[in-house]
DRENFITOR-147073 format. One record per residue: residue number from 1; y, x, z of N, C-alpha, C in turn. Coordinates in steps of 0.02 Angstrom, whole numbers. Each point is the difference from the previous one (the first is absolute). Example, Ala and Ser with C-alpha at 12.3 -4.5 7.8 and 13.67 -1.06 7.14 Angstrom:
BEGIN
1, -284, 660, 390, 59, -45, 0, 60, 45, 0 $
2, 53, -18, -36, 59, 42, 3, 55, -39, 37 $
***
This chain:
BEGIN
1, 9466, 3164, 7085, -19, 43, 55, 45, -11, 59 $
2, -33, 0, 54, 38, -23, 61, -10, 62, 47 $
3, 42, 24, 51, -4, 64, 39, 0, -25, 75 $
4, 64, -66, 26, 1, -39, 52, -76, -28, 27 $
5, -44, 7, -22, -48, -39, 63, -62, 71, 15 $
6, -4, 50, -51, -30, 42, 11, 0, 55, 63 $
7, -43, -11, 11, -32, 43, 86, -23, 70, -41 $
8, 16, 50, 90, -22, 44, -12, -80, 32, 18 $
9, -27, -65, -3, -78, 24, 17, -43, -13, -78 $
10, -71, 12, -2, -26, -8, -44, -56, -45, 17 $
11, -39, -26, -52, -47, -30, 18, -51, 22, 47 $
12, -7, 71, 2, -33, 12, 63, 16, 56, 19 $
13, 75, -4, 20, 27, 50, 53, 31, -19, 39 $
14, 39, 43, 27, 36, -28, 63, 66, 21, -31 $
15, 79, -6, 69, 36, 46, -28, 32, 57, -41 $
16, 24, -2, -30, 5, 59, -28, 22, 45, 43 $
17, -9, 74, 31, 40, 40, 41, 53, 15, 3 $
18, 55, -4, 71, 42, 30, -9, 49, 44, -58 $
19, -58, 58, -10, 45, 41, -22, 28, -25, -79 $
20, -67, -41, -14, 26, -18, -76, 62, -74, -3 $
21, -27, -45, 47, 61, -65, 18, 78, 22, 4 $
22, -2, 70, 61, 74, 25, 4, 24, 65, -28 $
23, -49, 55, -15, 2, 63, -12, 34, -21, -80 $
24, -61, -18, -45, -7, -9, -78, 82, -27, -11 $
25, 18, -63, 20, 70, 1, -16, 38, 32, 27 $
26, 27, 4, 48, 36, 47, 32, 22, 84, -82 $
27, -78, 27, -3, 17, 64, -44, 17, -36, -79 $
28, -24, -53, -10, 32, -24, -65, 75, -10, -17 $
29, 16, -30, 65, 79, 1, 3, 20, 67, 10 $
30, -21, 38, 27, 18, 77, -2, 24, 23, -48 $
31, -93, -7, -47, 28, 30, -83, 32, -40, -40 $
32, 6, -63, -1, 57, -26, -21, 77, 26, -1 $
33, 9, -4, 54, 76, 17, 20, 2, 82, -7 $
34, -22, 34, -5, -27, 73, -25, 38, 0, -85 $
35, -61, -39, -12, -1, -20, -89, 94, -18, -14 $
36, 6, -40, 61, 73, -33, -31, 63, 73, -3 $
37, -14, 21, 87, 50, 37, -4, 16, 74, -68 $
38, -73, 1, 5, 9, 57, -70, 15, -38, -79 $
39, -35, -52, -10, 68, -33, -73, 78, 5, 34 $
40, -16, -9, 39, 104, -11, 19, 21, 63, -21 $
41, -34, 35, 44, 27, 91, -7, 0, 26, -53 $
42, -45, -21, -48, 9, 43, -75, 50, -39, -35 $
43, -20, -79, 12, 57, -36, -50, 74, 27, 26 $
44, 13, 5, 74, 92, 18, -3, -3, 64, -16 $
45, -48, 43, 19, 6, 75, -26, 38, 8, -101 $
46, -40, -32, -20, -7, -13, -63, 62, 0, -35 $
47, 4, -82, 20, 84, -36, -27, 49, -26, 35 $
48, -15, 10, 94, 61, 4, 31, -13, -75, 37 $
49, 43, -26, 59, -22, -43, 40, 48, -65, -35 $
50, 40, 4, -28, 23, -58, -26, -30, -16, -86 $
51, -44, 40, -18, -33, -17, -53, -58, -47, 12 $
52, -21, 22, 58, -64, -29, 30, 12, -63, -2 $
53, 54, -2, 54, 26, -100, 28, -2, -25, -75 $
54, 47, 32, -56, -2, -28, -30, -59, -14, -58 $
55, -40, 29, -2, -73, -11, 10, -38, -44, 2 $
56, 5, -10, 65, -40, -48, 55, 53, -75, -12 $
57, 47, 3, -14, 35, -71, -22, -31, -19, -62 $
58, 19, 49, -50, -47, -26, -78, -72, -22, 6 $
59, -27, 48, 34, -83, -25, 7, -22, -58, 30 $
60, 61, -27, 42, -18, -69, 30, -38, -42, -42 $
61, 60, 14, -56, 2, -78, -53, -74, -3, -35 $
62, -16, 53, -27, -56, -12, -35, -65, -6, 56 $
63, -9, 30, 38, -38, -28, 54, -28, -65, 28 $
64, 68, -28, 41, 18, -85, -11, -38, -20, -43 $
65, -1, -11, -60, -15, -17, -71, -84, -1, 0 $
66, -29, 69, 4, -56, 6, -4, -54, -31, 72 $
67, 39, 27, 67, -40, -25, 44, -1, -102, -7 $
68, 52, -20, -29, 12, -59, 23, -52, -34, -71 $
69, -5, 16, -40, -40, -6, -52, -101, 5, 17 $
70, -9, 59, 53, -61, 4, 15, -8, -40, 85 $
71, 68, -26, 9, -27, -68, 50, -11, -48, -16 $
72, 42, -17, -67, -34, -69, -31, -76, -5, -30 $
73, -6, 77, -20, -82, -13, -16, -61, -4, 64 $
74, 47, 11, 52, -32, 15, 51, -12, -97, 43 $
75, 28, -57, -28, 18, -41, 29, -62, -50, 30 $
76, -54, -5, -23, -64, -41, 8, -35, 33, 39 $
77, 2, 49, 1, -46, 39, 67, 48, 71, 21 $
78, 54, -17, 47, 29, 47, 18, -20, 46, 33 $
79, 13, 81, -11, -27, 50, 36, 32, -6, 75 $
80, -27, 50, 39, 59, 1, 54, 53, 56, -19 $
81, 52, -7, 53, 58, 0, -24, -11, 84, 17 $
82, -25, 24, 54, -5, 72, 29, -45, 37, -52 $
83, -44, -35, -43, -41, 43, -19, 41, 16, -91 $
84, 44, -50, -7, 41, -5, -71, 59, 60, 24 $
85, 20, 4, 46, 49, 42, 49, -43, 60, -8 $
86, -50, 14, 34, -17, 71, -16, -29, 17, -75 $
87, 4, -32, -50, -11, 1, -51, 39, 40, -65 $
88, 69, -35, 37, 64, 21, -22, -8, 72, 50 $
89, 24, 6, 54, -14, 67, 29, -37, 48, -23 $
90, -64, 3, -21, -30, 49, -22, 19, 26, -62 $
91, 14, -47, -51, 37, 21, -50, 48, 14, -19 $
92, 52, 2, 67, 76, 14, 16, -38, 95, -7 $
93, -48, -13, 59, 26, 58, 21, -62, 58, 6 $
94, -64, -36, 31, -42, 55, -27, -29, 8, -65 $
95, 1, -61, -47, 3, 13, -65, 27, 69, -33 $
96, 74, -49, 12, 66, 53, -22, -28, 77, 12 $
97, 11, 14, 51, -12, 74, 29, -68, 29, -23 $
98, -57, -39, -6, -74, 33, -41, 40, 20, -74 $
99, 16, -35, -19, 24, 4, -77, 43, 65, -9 $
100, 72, -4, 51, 48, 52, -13, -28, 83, 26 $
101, -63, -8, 40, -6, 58, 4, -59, 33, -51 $
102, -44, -51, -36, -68, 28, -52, 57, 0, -61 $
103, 34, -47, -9, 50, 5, -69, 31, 72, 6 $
104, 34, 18, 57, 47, 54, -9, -58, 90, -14 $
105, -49, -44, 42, -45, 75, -12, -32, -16, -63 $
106, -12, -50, -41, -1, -6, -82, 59, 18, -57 $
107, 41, 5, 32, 57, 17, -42, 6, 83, 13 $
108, 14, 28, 64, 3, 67, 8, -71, 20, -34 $
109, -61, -17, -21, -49, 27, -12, -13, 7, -99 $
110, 57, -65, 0, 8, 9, -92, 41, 46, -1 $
111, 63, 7, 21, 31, 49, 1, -7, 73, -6 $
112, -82, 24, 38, -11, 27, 18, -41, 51, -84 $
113, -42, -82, -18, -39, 12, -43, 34, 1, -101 $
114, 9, -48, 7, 37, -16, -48, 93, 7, -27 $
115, 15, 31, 69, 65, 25, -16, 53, -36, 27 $
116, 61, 33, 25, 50, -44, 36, 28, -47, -49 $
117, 16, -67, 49, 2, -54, -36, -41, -51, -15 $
118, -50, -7, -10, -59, -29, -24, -31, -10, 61 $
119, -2, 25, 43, -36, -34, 80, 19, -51, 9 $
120, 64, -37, -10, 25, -88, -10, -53, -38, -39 $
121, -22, 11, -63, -51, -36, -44, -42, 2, 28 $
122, -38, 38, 15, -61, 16, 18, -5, -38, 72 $
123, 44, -29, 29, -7, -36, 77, 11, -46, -28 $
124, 66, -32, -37, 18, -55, -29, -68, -39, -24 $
125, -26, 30, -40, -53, -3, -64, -76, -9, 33 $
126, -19, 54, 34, -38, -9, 21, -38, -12, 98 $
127, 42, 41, 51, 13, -11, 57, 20, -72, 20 $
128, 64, 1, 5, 19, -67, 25, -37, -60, 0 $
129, -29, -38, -58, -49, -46, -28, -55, -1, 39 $
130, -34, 66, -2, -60, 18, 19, 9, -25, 124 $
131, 46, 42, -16, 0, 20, 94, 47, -79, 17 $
132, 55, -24, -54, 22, -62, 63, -49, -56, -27 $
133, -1, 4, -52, -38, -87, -5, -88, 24, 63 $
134, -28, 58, 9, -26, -15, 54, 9, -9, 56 $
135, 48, 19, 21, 48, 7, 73, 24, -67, 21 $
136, 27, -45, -77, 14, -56, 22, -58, -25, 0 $
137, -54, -13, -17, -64, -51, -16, -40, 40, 70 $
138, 8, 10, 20, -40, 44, 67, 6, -48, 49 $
139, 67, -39, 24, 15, -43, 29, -60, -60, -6 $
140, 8, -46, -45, -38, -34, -18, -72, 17, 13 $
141, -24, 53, -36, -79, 35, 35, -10, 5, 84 $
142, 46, 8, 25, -9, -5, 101, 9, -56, 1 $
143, 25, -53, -28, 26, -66, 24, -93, -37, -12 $
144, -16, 2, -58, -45, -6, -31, -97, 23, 55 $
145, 14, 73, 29, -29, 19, 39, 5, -21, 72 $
146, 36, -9, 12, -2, -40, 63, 20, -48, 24 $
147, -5, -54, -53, 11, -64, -14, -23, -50, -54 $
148, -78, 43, -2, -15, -33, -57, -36, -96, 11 $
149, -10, -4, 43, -6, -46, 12, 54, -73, -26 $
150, 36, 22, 27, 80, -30, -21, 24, 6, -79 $
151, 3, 50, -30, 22, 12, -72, -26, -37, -48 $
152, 33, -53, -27, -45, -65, -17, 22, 22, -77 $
153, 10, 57, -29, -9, 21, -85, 68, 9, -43 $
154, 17, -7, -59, 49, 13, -32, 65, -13, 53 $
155, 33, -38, 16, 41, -15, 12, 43, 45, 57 $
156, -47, 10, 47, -12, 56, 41, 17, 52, -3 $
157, -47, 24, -54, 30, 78, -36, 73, -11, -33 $
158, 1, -27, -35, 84, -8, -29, 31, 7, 70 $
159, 9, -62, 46, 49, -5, 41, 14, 91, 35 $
160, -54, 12, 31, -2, 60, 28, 25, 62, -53 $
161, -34, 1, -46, 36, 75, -50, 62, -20, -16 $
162, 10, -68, -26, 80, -6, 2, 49, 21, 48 $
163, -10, -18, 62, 38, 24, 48, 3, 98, 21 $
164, -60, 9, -6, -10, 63, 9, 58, 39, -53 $
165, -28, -11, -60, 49, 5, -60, 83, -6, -8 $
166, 16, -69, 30, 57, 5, 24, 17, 37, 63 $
167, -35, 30, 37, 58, 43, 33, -5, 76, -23 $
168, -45, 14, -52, 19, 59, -13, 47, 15, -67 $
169, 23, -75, -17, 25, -15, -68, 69, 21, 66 $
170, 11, -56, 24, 62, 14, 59, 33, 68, 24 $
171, -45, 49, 22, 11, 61, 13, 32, 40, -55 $
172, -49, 1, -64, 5, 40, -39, 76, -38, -32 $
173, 16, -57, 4, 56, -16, -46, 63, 13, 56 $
174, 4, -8, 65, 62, 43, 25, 16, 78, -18 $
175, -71, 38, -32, 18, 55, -8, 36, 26, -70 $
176, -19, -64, -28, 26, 14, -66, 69, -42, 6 $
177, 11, -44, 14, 56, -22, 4, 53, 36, 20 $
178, -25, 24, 61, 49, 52, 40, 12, 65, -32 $
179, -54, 33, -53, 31, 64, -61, 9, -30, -52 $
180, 22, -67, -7, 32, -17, -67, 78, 3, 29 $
181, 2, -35, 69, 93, -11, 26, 15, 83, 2 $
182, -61, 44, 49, 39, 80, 12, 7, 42, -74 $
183, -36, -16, -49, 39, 23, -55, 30, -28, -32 $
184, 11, -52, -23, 64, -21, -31, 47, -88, 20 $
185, -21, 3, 75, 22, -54, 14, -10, -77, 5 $
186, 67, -44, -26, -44, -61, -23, 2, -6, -82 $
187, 16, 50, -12, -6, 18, -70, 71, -29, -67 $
188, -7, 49, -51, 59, -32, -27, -15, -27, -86 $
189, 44, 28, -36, -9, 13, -79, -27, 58, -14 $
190, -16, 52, 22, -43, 50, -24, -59, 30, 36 $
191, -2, -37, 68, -80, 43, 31, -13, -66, 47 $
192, -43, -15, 23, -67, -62, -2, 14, 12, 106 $
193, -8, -44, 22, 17, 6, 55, -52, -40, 56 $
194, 8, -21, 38, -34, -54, 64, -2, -62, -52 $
195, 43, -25, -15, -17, -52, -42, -35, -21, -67 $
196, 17, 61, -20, -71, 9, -58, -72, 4, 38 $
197, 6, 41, 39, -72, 15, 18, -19, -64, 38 $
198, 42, -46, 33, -13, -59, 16, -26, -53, -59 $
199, 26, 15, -49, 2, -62, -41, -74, 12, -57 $
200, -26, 59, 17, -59, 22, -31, -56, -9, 52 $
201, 20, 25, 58, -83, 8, 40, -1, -49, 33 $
202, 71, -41, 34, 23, -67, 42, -14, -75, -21 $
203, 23, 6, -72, 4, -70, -49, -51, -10, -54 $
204, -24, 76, -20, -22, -24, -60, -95, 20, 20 $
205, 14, 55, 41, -87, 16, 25, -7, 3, 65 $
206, 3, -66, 43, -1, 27, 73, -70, -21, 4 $
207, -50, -20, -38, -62, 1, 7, -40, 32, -37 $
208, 23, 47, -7, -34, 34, -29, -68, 32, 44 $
209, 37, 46, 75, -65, 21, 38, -39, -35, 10 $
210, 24, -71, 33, -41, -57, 11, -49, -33, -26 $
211, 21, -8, -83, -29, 11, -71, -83, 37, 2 $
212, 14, 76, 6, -59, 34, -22, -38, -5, 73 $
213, 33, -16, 51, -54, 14, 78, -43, -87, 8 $
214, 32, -35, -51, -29, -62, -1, -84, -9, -33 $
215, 11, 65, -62, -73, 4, -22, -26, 28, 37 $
216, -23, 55, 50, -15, 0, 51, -23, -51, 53 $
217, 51, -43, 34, -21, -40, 18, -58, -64, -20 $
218, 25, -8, -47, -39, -50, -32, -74, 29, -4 $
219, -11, 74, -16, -58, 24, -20, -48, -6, 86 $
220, 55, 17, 49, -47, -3, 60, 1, -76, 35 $
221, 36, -49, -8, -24, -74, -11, -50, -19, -29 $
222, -3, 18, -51, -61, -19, -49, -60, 28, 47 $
223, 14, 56, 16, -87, 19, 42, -6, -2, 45 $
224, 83, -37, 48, -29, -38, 67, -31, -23, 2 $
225, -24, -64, -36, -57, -60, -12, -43, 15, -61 $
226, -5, 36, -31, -64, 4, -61, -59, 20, 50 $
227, -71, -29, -5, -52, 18, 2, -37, 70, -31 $
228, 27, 21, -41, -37, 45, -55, 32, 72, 53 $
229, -30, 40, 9, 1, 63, 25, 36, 50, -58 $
230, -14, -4, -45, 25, 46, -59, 95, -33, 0 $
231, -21, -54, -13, 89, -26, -11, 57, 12, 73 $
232, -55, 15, 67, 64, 7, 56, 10, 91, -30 $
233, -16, 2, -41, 21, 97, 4, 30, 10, -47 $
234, -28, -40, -74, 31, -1, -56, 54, -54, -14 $
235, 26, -45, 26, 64, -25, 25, 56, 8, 14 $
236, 13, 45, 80, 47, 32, 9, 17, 72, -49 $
237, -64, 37, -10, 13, 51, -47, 34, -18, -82 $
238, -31, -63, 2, 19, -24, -83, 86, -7, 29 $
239, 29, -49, 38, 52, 3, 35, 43, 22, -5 $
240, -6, 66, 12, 38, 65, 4, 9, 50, -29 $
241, -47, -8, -39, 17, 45, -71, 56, -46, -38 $
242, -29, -45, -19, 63, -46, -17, 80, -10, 26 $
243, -12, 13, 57, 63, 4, 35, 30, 89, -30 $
244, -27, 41, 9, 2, 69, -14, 25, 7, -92 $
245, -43, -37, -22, 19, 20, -60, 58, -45, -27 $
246, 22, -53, 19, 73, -48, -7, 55, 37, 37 $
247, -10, 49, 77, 59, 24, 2, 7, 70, -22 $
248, -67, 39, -60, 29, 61, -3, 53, -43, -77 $
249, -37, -37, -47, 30, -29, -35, 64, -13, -3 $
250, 10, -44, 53, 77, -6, 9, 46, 97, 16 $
251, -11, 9, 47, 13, 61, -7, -1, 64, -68 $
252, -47, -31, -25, 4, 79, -55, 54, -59, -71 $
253, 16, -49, 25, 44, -46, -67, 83, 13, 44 $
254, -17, 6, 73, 67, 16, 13, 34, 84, 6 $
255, -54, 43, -20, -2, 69, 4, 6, 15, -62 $
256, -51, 9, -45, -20, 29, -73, 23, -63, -35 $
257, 1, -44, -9, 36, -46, -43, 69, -33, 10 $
258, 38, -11, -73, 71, 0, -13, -19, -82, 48 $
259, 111, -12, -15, -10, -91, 25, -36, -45, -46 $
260, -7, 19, -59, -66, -67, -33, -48, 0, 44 $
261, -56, 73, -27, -41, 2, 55, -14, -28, 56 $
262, 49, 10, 33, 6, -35, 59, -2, -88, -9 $
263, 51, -16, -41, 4, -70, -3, -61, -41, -5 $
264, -26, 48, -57, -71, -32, -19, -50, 1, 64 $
265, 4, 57, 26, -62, 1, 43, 16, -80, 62 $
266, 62, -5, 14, 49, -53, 37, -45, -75, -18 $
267, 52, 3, -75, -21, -76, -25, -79, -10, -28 $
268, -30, 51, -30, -75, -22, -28, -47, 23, 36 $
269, 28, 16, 57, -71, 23, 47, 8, -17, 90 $
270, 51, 9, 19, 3, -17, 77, 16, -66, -12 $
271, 56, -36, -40, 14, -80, 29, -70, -34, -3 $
272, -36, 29, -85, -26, -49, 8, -68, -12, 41 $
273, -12, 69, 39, -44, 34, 68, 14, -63, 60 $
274, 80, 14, 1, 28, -38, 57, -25, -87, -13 $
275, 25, -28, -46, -32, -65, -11, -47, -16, 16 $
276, -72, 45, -38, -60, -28, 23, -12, 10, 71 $
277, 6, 43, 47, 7, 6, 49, 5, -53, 52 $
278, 77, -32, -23, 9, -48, 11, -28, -63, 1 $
279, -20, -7, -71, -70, -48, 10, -53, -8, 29 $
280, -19, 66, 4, -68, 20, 44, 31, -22, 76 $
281, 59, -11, 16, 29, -4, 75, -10, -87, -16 $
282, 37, -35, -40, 5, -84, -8, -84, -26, -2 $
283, -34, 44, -43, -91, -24, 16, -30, -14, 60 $
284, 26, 80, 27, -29, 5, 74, 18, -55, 55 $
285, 75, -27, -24, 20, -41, 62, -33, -48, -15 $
286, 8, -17, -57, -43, -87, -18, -71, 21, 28 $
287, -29, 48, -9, -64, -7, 25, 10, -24, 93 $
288, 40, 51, 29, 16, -20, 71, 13, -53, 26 $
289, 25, -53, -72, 7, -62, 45, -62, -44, -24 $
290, -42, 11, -46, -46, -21, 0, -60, -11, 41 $
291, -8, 76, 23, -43, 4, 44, 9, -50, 80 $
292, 67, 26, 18, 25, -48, 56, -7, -56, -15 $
293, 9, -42, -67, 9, -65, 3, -84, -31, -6 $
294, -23, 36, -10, -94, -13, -2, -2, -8, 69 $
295, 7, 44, 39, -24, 6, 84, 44, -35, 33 $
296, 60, -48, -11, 26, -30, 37, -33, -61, 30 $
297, -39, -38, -36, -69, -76, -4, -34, 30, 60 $
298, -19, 62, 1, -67, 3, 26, 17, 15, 63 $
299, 78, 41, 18, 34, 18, 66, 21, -72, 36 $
300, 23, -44, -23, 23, -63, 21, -94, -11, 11 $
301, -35, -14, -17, -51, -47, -2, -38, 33, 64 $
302, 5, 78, 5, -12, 31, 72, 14, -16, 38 $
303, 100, -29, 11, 55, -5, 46, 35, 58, 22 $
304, 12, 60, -56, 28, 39, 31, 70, -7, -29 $
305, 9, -38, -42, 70, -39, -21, -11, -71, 1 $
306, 54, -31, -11, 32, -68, -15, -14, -16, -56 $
307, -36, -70, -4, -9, -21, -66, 73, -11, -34 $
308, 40, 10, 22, 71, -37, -19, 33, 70, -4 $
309, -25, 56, -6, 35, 82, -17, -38, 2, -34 $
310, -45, -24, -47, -39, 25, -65, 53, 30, -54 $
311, 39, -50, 7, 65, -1, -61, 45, 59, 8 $
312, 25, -27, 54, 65, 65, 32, -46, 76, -6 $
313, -65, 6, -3, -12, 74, 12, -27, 26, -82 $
314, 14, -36, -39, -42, 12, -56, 60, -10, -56 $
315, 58, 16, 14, 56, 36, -38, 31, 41, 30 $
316, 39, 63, -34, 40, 20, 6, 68, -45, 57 $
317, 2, -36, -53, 75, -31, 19, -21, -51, 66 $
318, -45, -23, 17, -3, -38, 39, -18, 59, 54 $
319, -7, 34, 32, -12, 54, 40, 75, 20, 0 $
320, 45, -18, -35, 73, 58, 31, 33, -66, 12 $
321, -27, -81, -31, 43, -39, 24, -19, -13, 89 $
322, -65, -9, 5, -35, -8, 70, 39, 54, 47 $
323, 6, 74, -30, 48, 29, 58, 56, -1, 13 $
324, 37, -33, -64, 58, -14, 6, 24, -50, 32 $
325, -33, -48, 11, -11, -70, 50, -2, 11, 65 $
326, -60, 54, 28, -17, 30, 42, 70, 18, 55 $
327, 33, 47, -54, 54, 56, 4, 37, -49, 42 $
328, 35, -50, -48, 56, -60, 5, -15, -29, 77 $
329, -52, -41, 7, -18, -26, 39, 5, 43, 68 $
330, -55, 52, 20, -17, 14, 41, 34, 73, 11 $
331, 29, 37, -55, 16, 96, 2, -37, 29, -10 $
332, 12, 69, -10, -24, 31, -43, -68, 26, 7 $
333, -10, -8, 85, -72, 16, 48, -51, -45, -47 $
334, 27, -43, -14, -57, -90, -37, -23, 26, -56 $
335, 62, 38, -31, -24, 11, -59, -45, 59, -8 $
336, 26, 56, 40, -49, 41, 0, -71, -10, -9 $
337, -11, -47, 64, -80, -25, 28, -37, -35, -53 $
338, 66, -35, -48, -32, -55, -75, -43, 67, -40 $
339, 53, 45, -4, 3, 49, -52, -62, 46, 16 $
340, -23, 10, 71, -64, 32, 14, -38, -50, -8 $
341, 0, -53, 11, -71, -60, -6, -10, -22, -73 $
342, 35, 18, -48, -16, 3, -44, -27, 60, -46 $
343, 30, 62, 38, -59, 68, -21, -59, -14, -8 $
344, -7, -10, 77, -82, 3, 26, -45, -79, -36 $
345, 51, -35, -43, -54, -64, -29, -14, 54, -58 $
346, 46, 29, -48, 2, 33, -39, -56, 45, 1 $
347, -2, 56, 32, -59, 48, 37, -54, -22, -7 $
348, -24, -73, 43, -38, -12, 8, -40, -29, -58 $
349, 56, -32, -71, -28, -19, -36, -41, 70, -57 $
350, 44, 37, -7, -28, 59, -18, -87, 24, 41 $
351, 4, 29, 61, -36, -19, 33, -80, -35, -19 $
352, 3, -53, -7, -40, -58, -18, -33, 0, -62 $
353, 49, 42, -64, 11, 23, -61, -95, 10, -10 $
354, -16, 76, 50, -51, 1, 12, -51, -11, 37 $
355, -55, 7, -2, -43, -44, 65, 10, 42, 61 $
356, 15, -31, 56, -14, 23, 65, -30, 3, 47 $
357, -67, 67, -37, -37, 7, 44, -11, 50, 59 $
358, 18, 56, -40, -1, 59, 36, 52, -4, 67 $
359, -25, 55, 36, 43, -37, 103, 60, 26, -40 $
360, 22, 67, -22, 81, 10, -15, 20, -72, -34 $
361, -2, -32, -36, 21, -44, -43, 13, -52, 54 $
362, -57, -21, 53, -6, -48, 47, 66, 24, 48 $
363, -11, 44, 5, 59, 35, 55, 65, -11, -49 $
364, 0, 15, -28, 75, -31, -32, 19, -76, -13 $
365, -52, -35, -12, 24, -58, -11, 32, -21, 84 $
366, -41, 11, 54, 13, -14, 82, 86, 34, -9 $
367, -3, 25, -12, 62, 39, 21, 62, -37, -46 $
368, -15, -30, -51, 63, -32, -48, 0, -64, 34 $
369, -61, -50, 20, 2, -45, 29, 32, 1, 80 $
370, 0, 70, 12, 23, -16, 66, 98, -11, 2 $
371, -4, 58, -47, 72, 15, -37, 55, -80, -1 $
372, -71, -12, -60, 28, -59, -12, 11, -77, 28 $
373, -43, 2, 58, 23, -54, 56, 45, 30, 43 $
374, 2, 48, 22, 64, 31, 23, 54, -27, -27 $
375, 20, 23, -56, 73, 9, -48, 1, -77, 18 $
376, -49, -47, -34, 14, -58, 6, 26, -43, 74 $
377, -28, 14, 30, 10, -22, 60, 78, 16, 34 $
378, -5, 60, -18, 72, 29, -4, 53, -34, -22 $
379, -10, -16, -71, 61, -38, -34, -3, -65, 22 $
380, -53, -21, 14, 15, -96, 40, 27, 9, 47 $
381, 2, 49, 64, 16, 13, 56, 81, -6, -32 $
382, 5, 49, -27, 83, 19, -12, 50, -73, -39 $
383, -46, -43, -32, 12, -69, -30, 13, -29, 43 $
384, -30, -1, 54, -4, -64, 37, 58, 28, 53 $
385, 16, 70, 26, 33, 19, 36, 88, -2, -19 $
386, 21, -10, -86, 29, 7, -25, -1, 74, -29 $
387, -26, 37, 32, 6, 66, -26, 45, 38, 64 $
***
């Protein structure tokens, strides 16, 4: 999925208005930064302003880890970078905040019912699961809605709920990090500290959110492109129950069950979740370069490439050596322009995937081709200029 060449008109409209071009963002960043300043305020309220920092240092690491993990899956058809950016944002923060405020009125409401104390389970158990794995997968559903054109299926959904996922994995782990240091520090020989809680939610499960918002994703990939009307509904729903019922799981093994429990639920049920997963990610790419490497013959035989870039565009590795050449030669402008002219071959081969008949489909291909003599033209310019 590509976001860079997309216009804001439709096939048969005009501009979009004002109020929605400048108004619509403008109040998003609003409630964003809204969203942010109130996690800040409860988190220092909570455990104090140097619990936080220290927090926000631990949560780096596992972060790093996860986002840099869902860019490599992201590598054959890269998203844009703003829309992976607000991805992470929403799940920083209006995620976060949907969650902390239906969770807390699920817990005061067990409390209420079932007796003090027990309002934790009852959100743990059943809230939380329910309200974030939709909060995070909601992302993906707008991305999906107003971009369906673009959302070219599995891969998609992963990239996007992953990220989403990771930033509410991010949020939520400065908060815990930061009441593991304000109660007992960095911990010693008798009480569990920042570094425990690092070495459990940091090292050993930092994919975990990412984990369950991935079935999700995958479920609304799958019904980006299915034909069948029943499967775009029963997809994402299949999705997310799945996602729902893996993190009350994990949760009620880290609540109601001892550390076996737990271990077990660890080793005989999430790794080996995480694996296939994984595979389902190594399938998908091989399929990605398949497809590209089918439509490369027929793009050269058009002339919208070089018979002599068949090769270079139809690996991995030859696409980071070409920009790396690029880079050397000409700077980093060259490489850029390599690095977009090879999106839009990419795109386009997808694109092509299916027949192009319909004017949206026509209108997109104009627009990658234009892209893509651009970029190109670009990078010879900058070759020949030295850069």
């Amino acid at each position: 999925m590509r976001g860079s060449t997309t216009t804001a008109t439709g096939p048969n409209s005009g501009p979009l208005p004002r109020r929605i071009t400048v108004l619509l963002p403008v109040v998003a960043l609003i409630v964003v930064a809204l969203c942010g300043l109130l996690l800040f305020g409860l988190a220092t309220a909570k455990v104090g302003v140097l619990a936080v920092v220290i927090g926000v240092v631990a949560a780096l690491v596992p972060v790093g880890l996860v986002v840099a993990a869902f860019l490599w899956i992201d590598r054959w058809e890269p998203e844009p970078a703003k829309m992976l950016l607000l991805a992470f944002v929403w799940g920083a923060c209006i995620a976060t905040v949907t969650a902390l405020l239906i969770n807390s009125t699920a817990e005061a409401v067990g409390d209420l019912l079932l007796g003090s104390g027990n309002g934790n389970k009852l959100s743990a158990l059943v809230s939380a699961p329910l309200v974030e794995e939709a909060a995070k997968g909601a992302f993906v559903l707008i991305v999906l809605w107003r971009r369906r054109e673009e959302f070219d299926g599995i891969v998609d959904g992963i990239v996007y709920a992953g990220f989403s996922a990771a930033g509410f994995a991010f949020t939520e782990n400065i908060y815990y990090f930061g009441r593991a240091f304000a109660e007992s520090g960095f911990g010693n020989g008798t009480s569990s500290g920042v570094l425990a809680a690092f070495v459990l939610r940091g090292l050993l499960s930092p994919f975990t959110h990412p984990l369950f918002a991935v079935m999700t994703g995958i479920g609304i990939g799958f019904a980006a492109k299915t034909s069948s009307r029943q499967l775009r509904i029963l997809a994402p729903l299949g999705g997310y129950l799945a996602a729902v019922c893996l993190h009350a799981l994990w949760n009620a093994a880290a609540i109601l069950g001892g550390a076996k429990t737990f271990l077990n639920v660890y080793f005989l049920i999430m790794v080996p979740l995480f694996i296939g997963v994984f595979s389902v990610v190594l399938m998908q790419r091989r399929r990605e370069q398949r497809i590209v490497a089918a439509a490369l013959p027929q793009m050269a035989a058009a002339r919208w490439i070089a018979p002599s870039e068949v090769e270079l565009l139809a690996s991995l590795s030859g696409r980071r050596e070409w920009r790396k050449q690029a880079r050397k030669q000409s700077g980093r402008q060259a490489a850029r322009a390599v690095g977009q002219y090879q999106s839009s071959v990419t795109e386009l081969a997808f694109l092509r995937r299916n027949d192009v008949h319909t004017e949206d489909a026509k209108r997109r291909q104009d627009e990658l081709l234009n892209v893509l003599r651009a970029s190109r033209a670009e990078a010879v310019r900058l070759a020949e200029n030295g850069g």
